[in-house]
C-alpha positions in Angstrom: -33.3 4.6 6.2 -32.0 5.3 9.6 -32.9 9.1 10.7 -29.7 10.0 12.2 -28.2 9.6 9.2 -30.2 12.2 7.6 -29.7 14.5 11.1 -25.8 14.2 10.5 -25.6 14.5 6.9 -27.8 18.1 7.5 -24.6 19.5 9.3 -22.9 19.3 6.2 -24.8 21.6 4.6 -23.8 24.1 6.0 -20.3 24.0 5.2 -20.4 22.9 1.8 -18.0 25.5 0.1 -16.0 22.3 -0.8 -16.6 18.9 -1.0 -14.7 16.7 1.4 -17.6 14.6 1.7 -18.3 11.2 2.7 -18.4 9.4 -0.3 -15.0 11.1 -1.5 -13.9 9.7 1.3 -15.0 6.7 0.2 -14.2 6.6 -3.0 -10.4 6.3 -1.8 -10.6 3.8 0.3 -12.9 0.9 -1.1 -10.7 -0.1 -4.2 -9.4 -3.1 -5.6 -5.9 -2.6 -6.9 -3.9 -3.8 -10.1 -1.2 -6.3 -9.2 1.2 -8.1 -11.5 -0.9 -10.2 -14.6 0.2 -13.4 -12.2 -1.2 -12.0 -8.8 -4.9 -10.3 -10.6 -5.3 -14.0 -12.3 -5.2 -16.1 -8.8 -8.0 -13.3 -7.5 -5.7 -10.8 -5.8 -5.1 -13.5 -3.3 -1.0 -12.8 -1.7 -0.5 -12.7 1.6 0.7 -15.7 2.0 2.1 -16.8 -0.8 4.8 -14.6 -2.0 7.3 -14.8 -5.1 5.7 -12.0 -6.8 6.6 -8.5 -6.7 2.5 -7.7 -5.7 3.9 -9.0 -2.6 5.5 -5.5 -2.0 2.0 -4.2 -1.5 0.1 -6.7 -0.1 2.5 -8.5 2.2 6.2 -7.9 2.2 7.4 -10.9 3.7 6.7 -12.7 0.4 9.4 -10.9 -1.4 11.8 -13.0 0.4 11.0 -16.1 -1.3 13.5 -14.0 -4.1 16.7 -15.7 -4.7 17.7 -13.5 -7.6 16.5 -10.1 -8.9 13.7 -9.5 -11.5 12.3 -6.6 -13.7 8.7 -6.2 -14.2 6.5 -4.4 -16.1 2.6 -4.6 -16.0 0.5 -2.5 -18.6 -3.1 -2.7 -18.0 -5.9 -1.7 -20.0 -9.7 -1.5 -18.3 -12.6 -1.0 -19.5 -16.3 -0.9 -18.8 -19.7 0.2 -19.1 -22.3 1.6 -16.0 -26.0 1.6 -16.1 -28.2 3.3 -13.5 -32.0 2.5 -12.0 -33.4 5.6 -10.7 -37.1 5.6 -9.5 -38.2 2.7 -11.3 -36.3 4.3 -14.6 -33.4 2.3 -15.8 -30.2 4.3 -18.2 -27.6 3.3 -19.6 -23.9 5.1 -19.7 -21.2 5.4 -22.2 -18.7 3.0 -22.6 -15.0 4.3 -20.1 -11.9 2.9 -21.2 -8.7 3.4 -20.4 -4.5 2.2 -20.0 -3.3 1.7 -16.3 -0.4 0.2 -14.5 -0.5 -2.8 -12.5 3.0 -3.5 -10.5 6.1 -2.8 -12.0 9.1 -2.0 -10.9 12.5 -4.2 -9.6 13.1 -6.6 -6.8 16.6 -7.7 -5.8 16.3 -11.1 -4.1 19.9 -12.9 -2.5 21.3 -10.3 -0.9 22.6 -9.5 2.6 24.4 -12.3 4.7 23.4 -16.1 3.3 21.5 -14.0 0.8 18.5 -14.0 3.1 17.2 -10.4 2.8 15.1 -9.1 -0.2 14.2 -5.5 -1.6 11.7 -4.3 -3.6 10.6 -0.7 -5.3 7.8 -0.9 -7.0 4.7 1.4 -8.6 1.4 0.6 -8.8 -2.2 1.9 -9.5 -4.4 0.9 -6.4 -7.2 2.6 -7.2 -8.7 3.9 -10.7 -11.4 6.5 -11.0 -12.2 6.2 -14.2 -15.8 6.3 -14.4 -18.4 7.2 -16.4 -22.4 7.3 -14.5 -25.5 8.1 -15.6 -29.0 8.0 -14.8 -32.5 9.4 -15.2 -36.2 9.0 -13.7 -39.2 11.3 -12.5 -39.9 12.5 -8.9 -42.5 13.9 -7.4 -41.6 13.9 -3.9 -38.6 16.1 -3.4 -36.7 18.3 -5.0 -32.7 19.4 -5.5 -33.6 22.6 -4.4 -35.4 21.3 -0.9 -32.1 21.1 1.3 -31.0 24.5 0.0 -34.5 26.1 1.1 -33.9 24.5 4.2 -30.9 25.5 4.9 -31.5 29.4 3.9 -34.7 29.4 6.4 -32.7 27.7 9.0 -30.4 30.3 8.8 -33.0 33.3 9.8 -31.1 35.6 7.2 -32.0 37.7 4.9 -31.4 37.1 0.9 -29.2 40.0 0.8 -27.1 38.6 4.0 -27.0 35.2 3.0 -25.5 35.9 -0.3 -23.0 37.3 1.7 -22.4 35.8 4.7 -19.5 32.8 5.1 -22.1 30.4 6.8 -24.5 29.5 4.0 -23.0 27.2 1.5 -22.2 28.4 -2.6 -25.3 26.2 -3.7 -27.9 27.8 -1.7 -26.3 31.3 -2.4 -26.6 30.2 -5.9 -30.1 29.4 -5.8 -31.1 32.5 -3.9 -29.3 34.3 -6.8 -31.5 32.2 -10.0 -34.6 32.5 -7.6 -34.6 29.1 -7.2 -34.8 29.3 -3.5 -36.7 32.5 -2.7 -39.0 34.6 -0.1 -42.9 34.8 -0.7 -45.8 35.8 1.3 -47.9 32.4 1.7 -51.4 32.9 3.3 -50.2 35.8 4.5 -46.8 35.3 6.4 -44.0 35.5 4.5 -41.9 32.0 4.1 -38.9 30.7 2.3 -40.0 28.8 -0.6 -38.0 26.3 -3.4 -39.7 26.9 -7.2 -38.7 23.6 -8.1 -41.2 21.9 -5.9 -44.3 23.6 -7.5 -43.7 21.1 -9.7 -46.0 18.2 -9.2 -43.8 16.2 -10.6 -40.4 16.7 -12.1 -37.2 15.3 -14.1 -34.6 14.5 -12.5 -31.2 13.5 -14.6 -27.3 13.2 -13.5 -24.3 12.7 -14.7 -21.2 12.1 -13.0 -17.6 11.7 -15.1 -14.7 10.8 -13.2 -11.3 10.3 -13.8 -8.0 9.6 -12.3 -6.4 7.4 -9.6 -4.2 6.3 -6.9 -0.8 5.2 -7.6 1.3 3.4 -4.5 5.2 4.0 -4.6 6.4 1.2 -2.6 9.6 0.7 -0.9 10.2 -2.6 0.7 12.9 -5.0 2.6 12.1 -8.6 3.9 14.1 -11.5 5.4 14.0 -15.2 5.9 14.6 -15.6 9.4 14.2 -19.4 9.0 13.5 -22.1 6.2 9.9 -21.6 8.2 9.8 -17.9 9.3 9.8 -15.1 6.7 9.1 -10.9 7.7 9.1 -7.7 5.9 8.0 -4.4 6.0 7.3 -1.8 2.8 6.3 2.0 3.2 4.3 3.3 0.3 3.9 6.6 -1.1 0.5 7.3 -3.1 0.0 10.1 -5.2 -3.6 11.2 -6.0 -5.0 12.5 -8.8 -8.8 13.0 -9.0 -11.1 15.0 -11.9 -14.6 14.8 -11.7 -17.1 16.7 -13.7 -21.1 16.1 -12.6 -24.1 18.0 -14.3 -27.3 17.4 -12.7 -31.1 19.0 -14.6 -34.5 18.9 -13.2 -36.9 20.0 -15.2 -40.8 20.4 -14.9 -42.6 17.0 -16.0 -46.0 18.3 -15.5 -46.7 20.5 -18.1 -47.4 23.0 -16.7 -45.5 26.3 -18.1 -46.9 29.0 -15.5 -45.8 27.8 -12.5 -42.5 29.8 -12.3 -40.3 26.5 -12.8 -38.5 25.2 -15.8 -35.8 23.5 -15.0 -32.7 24.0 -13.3 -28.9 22.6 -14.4 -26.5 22.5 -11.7 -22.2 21.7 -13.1 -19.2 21.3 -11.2 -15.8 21.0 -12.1 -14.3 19.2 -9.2 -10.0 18.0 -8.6 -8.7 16.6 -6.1 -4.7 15.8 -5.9 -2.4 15.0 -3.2 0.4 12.9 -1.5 0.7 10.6 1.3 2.4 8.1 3.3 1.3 4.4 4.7 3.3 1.2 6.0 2.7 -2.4 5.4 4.1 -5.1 7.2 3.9 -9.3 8.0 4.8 -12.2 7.9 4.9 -15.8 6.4 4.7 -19.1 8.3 5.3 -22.3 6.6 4.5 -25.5 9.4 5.0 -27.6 6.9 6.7 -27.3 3.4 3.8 -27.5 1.5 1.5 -25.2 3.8 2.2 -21.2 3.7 0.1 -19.2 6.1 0.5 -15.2 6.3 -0.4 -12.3 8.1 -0.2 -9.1 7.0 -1.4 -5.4 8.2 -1.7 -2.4 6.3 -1.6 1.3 7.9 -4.4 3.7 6.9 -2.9 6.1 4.1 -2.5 9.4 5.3 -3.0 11.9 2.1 -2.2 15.6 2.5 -5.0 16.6 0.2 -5.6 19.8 -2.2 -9.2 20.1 -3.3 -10.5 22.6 -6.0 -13.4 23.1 -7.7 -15.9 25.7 -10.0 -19.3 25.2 -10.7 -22.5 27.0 -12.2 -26.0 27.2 -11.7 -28.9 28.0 -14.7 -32.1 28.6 -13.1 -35.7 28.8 -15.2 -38.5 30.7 -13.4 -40.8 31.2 -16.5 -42.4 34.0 -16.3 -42.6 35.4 -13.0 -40.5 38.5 -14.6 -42.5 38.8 -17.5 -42.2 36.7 -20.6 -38.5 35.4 -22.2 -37.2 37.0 -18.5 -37.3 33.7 -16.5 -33.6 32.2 -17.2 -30.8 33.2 -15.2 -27.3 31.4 -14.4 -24.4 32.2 -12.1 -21.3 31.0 -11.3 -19.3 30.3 -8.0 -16.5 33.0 -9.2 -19.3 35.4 -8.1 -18.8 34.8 -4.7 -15.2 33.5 -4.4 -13.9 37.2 -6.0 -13.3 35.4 -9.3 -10.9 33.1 -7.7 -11.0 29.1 -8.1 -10.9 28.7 -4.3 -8.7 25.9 -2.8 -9.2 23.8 0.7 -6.1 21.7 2.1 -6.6 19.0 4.6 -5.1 15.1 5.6 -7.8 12.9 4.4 -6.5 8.7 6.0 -8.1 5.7 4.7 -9.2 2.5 6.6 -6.2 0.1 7.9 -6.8 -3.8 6.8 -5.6 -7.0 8.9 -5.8 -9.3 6.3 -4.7 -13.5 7.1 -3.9 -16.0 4.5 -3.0 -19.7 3.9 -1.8 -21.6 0.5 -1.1 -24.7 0.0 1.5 -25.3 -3.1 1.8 -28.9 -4.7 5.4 -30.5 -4.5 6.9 -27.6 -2.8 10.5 -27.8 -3.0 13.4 -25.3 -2.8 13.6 -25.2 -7.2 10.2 -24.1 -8.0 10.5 -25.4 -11.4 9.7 -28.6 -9.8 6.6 -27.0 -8.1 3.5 -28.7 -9.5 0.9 -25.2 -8.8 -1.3 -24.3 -5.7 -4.0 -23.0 -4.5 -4.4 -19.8 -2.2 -7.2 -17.4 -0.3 -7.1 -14.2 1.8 -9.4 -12.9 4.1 -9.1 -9.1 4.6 -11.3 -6.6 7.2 -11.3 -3.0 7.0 -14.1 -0.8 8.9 -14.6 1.9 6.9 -15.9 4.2 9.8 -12.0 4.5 10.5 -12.0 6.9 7.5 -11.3 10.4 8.8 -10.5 14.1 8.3 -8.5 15.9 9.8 -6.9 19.7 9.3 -3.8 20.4 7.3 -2.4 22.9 9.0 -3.2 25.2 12.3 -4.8 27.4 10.3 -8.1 24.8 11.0 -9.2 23.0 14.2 -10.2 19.5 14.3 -13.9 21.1 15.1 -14.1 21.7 11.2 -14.0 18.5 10.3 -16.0 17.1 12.9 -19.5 16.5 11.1 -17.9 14.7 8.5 -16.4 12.5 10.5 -19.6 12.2 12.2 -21.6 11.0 9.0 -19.0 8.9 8.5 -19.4 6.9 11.7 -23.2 7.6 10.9 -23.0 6.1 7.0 -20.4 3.3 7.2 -19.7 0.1 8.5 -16.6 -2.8 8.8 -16.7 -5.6 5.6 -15.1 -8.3 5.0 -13.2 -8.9 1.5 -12.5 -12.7 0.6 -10.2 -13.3 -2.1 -9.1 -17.2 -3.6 -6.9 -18.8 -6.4 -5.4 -21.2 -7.8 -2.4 -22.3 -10.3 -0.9 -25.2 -12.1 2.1 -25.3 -14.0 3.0 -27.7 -17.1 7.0 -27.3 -17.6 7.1 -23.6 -18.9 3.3 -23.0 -19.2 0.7 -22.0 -16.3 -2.8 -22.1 -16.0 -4.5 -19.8 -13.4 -8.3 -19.0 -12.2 -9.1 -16.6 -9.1 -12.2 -15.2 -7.7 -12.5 -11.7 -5.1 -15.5 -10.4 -3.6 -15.5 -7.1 -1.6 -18.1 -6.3 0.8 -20.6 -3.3 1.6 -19.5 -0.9 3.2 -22.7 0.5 3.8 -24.0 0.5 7.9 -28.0 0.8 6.2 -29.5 -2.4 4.8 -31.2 -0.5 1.7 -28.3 0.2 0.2 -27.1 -2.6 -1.5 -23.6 -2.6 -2.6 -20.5 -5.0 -3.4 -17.5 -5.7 -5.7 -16.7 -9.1 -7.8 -14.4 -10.0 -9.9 -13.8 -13.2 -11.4 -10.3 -13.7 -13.2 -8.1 -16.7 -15.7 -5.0 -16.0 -17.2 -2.0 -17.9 -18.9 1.5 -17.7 -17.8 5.1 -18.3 -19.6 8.3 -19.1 -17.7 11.7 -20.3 -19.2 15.0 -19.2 -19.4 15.3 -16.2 -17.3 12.3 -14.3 -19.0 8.3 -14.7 -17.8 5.4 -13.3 -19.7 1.8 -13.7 -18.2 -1.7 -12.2 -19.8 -4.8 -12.3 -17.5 -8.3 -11.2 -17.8 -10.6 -9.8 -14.9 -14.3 -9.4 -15.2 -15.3 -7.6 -12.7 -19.4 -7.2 -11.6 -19.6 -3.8 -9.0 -22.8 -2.7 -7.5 -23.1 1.0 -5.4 -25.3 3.7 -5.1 -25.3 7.4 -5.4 -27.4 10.2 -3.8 -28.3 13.2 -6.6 -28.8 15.4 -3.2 -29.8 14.7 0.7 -33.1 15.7 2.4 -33.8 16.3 5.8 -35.0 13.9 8.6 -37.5 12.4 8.9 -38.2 12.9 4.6 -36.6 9.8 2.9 -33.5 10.1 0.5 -33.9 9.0 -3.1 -30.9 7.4 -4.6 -30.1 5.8 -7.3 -28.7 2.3 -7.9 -25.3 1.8 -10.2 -23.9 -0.9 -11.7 -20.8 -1.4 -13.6 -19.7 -4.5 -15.4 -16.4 -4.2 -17.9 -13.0 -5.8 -17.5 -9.7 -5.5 -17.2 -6.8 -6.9 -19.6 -2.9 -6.8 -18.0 0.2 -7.8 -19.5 3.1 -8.6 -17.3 6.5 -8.8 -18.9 9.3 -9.6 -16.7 12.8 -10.9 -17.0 15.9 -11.5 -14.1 18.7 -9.5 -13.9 
């Protein structure tokens, strides 16, 4: 992996009293929302083709193919099981399920002069969290406890002062308290040394539970201009809700009980909850009355975030205080004066251009004479656009400046491809779909991607539409138990997480 990476994510350490990170970052911005049953069947795919009220988040101008005003609702209900590959040792984690919402809300269609103009308000989950990871293997190259050795010595402080000073980060003050990370005179000078790594070889096990999401409040107006030119515009609120508990052991693999390392166990309670603001706007074109082609760009969402968090560390030095001494834990209270510290701050999300075309069979003006069609987006985001920035003067943008440097450092632009299809029988439909979203990562090692492959069934007749779908969806990513410095290589493990999701969209005109 590429050294400046390594070189950039190093800054962070030294500022780690909370965990605006890059992959939180991440974690916000590379979803794949919940639509309406109809929208998740045909792949996601929207932009173009309109009539649903997805269209509120994905491209406005499609909620102007409303003539008359509907009601949905869209229970969801996901589920799914992750297994991890970690140094050439392969786990397995516990089965996550639980019930979501995919759009839902009201759209009044006909209104305004010649009943041209449309609005929509409408909530919808467009991001879930819920997530359960695991994974185990053996090391005998680096250690946990390495950065925070590192950092300490960098630092040129004494233990006493760097369990006190604001400029050496709650995990290495936490070590230096469990001797984890300690001083020791070393053919004779005295040096900063990490018990962990007189380990020849240890094991190394996380666990990471998440839960939570992002739910999108979406206002939004459109208007056929033309039999041929539609536009509209939404502004979305989302609301942020984030709880994650990780507990990460290494223990001594070798055997070896008088080398003044056990194990150590590392938790942290982590939230992270907060409101924001984004805009949405495009437009439909239709050449022809069979051919829809759409354009549509979405505003980076810009979250005014609260983070919190608590965490503990047990330490096992054996018996380099006499026998039975060698285990001692602390927790962050003892250095935040028994107070769950808090950290504010705007954290804003990639923006997306995304362009579409469909083409619908027998396209007419009464679409229960409309035969089905077929439909595909193409969507970029970079997701080095992702940034921090401070919540109040009380902060310069200097503080968040290494972040956003490993961001540009980590990250890179993808593409996200999205296609499907439908065809109707009287009151019955039939619909298949297919969405793949790209890596986000800049380095080639990490391999990483989203699938999902989707059919559903769909039921339309007087005034009242019910449609069940089912998406399997195939995600790959990776994860990073802790980050070494340059030019060491990072161990990381690889994730995978197959499950699917089950929605049920009940709607009926009003």
């Amino acid at each position: 992996m590429k050294s400046k990476i390594f070189i950039v994510l190093l800054i962070l350490v030294a500022d780690r009293s909370f965990c605006q990170i890059p992959e939180e970052a991440l974690r916000l911005s590379w979803t794949s929302f919940n639509g309406t049953a109809r929208n998740q069947a045909i792949g996601g795919a929207m932009v173009s083709l309109g009539g649903d009220a997805t269209a509120n988040i994905t491209n406005p101008a499609g909620l102007a193919f409303f003539k008359t005003s509907d009601f949905v609702l869209t229970p969801a209900y996901q589920f799914g099981k992750g297994k991890g590959s970690f140094r050439g040792t392969s786990s397995k984690g516990s089965s996550v399920g639980k019930f979501n919402l995919g759009t839902t809300g009201f759209v009044f269609g006909g209104m305004g002069y010649n009943r041209k103009s449309s609005f929509a308000i409408t909530a919808t989950q467009v991001a879930n969290f819920n997530q359960y990871t695991y994974y185990k293997g053996q090391n005998n190259y680096s250690s946990f406890a390495e950065p925070l050795a590192n950092e300490f010595a960098a630092s040129g402080l004494t233990i006493d002062n760097a369990l006190n000073s604001d400029l050496i980060s709650l995990q290495t003050k936490m070590a230096l308290y469990t001797y984890l990370v300690d001083t020791a005179t070393v053919n004779g000078s005295l040096q900063v040394i990490a018990r962990p790594e007189f380990a020849s070889n240890s094991n190394q096990e996380n666990i990471i539970d998440t839960k939570g999401g992002i739910t999108d409040i979406t206002f939004g107006l459109a208007e056929e201009l033309s039999k041929k030119f539609l536009v509209g515009m939404s502004l979305g609120i989302p609301v942020l809700k984030l709880d994650k508990h990780s507990i990460y052991i290494e223990s001594d693999a070798s055997g070896n009980t008088n080398n003044d390392f056990g194990y150590l166990r590392y938790t942290e309670d982590y939230r992270l909850t907060g409101v924001g603001l984004n805009l949405k706007g495009g437009f439909i074109y239709r050449p022809r009355e069979y051919i829809r082609l759409g354009l549509a760009f979405h505003t980076p969402s810009w979250i005014l975030a609260k983070e919190s968090f608590s965490s503990k560390m047990v330490g096992d030095v054996e018996n380099l205080f006499g026998p039975g001494n060698g285990v001692d834990s602390v927790s962050s209270a003892v250095f935040t004066n028994n107070q769950t510290p808090q950290n504010k701050y705007i954290v804003s999300s990639p923006s997306r251009i995304i362009i579409s075309g469909s083409y619908v069979f027998r396209e007419v003006e009464n679409i229960e004479r409309q035969k089905g069609f077929i439909t595909a987006d193409i969507e970029y985001t970079n997701y080095k656009w992702m940034k921090f920035a401070p919540y109040d003067e009380t902060t310069t943008a200097d503080t968040y400046a290494p972040y956003n440097q490993a961001i540009d450092a980590i990250y890179k632009g993808a593409f996200n491809f999205k296609v499907g299809g439908e065809l109707k029988f009287k009151i019955l439909m039939v619909r298949a779909g297919f969405a793949y979203f790209g890596n986000p990562y800049k380095d080639k090692e990490l391999k990483a991607g989203r699938m999902n492959l989707s059919g559903g069934l769909g039921y339309r007749n007087k005034g009242i539409f019910v449609d069940l779908t089912y998406v399997h969806h195939l995600n790959r990513d990776v994860n990073f138990p802790y980050r070494v410095e340059a030019p060491r290589q990072n161990t990381f493990a690889d994730l995978r997480d197959n499950g699917g999701n089950v929605l049920l969209t009940f709607g009926v005109k009003i």
